[in-house]
C-alpha positions as CSV (number, residue, x, y, z in Angstrom):
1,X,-30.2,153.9,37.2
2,X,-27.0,153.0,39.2
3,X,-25.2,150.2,37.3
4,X,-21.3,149.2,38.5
5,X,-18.9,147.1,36.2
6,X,-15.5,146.0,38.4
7,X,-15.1,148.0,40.2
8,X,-12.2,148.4,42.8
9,X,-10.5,150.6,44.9
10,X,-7.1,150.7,46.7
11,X,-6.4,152.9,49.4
12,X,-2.2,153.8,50.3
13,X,-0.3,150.5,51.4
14,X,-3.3,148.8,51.6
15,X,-4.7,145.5,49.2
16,X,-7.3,146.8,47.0
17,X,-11.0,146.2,47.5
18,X,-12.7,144.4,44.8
19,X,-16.8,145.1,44.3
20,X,-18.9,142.6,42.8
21,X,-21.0,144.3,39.9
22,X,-24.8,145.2,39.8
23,X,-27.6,146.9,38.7
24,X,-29.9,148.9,40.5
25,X,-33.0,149.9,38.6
26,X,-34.9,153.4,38.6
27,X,-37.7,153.8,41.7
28,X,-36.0,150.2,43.7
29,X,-34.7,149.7,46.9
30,X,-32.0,148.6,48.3
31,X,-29.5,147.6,51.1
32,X,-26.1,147.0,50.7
33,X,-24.9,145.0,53.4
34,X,-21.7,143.3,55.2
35,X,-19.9,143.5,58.2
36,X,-17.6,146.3,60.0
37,X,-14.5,146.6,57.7
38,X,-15.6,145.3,54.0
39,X,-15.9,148.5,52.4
40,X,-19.7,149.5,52.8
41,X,-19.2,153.0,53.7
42,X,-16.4,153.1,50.6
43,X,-18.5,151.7,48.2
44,X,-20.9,154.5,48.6
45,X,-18.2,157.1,48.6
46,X,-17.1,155.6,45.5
47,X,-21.1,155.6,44.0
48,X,-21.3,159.5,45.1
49,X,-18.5,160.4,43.3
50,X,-16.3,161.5,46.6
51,X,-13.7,158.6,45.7
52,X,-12.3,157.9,42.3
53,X,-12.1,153.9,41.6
54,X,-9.0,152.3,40.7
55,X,-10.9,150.4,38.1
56,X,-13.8,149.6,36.5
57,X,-17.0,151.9,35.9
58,X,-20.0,153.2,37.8
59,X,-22.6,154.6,35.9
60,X,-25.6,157.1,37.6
61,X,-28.6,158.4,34.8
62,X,-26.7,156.5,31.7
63,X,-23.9,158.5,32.7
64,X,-20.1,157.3,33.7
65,X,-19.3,159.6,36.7
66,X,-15.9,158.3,36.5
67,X,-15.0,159.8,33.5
68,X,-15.8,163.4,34.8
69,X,-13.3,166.1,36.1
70,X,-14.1,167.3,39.2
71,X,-15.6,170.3,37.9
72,X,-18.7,168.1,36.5
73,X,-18.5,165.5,38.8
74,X,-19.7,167.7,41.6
75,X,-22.1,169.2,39.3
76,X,-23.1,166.4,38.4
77,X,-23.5,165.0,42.3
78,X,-25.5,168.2,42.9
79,X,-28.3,167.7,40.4
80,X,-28.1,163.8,40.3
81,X,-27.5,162.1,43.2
82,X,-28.5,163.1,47.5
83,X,-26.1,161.3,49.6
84,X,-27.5,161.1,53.9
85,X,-24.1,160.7,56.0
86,X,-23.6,158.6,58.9
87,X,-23.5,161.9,60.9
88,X,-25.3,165.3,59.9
89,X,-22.6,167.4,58.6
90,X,-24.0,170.9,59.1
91,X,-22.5,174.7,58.7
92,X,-23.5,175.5,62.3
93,X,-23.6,178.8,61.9
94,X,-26.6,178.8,59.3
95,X,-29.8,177.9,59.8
96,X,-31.7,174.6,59.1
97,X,-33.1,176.8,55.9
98,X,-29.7,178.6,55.1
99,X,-28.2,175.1,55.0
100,X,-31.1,173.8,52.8
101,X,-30.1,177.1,50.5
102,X,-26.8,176.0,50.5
103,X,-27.4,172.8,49.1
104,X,-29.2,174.4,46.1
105,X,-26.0,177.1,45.2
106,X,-23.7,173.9,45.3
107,X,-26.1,172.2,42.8
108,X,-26.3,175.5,40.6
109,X,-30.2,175.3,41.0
110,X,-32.6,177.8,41.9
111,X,-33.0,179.0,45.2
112,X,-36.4,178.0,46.2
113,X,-37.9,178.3,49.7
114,X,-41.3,177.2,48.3
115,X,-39.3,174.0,47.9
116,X,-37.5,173.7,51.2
117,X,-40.4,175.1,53.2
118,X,-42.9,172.3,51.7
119,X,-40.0,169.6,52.0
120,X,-39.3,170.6,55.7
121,X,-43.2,170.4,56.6
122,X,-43.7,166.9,55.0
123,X,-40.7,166.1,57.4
124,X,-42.4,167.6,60.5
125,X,-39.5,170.2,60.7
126,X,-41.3,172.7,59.2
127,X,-41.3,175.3,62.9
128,X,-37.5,174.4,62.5
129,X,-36.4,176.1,59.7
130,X,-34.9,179.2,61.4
131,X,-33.4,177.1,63.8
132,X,-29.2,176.2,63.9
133,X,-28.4,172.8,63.7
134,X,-27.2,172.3,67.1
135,X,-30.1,172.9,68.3
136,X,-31.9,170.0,67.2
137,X,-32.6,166.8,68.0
138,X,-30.7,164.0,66.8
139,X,-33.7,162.6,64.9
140,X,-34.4,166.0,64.0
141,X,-30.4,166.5,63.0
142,X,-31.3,163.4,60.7
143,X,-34.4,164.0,59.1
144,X,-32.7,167.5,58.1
145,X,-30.2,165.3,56.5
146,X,-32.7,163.8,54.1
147,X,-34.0,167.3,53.2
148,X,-30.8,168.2,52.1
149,X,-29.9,164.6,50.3
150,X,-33.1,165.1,48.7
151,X,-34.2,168.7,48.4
152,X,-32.6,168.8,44.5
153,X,-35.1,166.2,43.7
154,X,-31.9,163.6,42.5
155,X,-32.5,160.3,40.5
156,X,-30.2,158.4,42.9
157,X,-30.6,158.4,47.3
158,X,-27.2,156.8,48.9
159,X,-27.7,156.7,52.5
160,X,-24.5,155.6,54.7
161,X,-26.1,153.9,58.1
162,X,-28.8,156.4,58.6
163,X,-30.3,154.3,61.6
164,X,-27.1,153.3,63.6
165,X,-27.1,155.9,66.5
166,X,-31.4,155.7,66.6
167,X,-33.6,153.9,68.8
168,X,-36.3,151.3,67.6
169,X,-39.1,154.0,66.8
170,X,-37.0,156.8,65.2
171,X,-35.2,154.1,62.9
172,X,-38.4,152.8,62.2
173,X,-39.4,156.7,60.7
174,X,-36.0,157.7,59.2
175,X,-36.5,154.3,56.8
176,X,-40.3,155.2,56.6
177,X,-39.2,158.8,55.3
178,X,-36.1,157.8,53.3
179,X,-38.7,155.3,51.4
180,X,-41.4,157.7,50.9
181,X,-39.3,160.3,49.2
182,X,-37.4,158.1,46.9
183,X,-40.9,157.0,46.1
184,X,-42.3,160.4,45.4
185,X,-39.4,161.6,43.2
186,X,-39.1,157.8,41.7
187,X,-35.6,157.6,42.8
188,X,-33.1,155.0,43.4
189,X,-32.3,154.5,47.0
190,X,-29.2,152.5,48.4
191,X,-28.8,152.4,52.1
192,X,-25.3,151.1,53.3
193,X,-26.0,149.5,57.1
194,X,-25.4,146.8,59.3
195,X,-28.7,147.3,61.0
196,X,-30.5,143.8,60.8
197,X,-33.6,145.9,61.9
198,X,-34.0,146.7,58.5
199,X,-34.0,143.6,56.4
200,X,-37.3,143.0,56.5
201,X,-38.1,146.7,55.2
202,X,-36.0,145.4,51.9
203,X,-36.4,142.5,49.6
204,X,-33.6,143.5,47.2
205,X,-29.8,143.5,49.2
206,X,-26.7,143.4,47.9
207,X,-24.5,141.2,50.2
208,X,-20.6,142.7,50.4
């Protein structure tokens, strides 16, 4: 499902940044892992199809996203893959629901609040949804994140250090719900951390 081949990457006056290849099969888990600085958070850009590598080749679904133009590259991202950011970023002035809504125009899918109603109630946010962003917890902020990442049912879930800011308990749930909805839509889910908490959550890692 999410297979790279050499890739690299080389930001401006800056040596490039060389990623071992791998494989990641449909429905598995995984961590990629490495300290502050080795091009975790980089990797994932470059997985989601927000950077462009300097060689080699990622493919999502059987499909090379880095021979798309931008035009079907975010099309693509829309349908295909969910990405969870380090920190929620939200249109404050919608609400939880209008941002969920948003989420579907981008992907050029169907609005459907039958969808984001369910998905926000198997969350626990469902007496949010009329709520603005701000407003909300920073679990809450987060687990809003994953409806979005996930509320176009994609094949791949890349998740850049969804547990750093949490305590013990609400890491513990944010991996708990991250696993239980790639399991539900048998989707591939790669979580980009330095958390040590969660190793023992994830048998297959990919060491940067």
């Amino acid at each position: 499902m999410v297979y790279t081949s050499d890739i690299s990457y080389k930001y401006p006056g800056q040596e490039p940044i060389n990623f071992q290849s791998f494989d990641c099969k449909e429905n598995s888990h995984w961590l990629l892992l490495g300290q502050s600085g080795c091009g975790k958070t980089t990797l994932l850009h470059l997985l989601a199809g927000l950077l462009k590598p300097t060689s080699g080749s990622i493919k999502i679904a059987d499909t090379d996203i880095t021979t798309l133009n931008t035009g079907k590259l975010d099309h693509f991202r829309g349908q295909h893959i969910g990405v969870v950011f380090q920190k929620p970023h939200f249109v404050q002035s919608l609400t939880v629901v209008e941002n969920l809504r948003l989420a579907q125009y981008l992907a050029g899918a169907k609005e459907d609040d039958k969808r984001i109603k369910s998905l926000l109630e198997s969350l626990n946010l469902g007496h949010k949804l009329k709520v603005k962003p701000r407003e909300l917890s920073q679990g809450e902020q987060q687990r809003v994140a994953i409806a979005r990442a996930i509320v176009n049912q994609p094949k791949v879930i890349l998740a850049d250090e969804p547990t750093s800011a949490l305590d013990d308990a609400n890491a513990l749930e944010v991996i708990q719900l991250l696993e239980s909805q790639a399991n539900e839509q048998k989707a591939t889910l790669l979580i980009v951390t330095h958390d040590q908490r969660l190793k023992d959550h994830f048998p297959n890692r990919i060491q940067l």
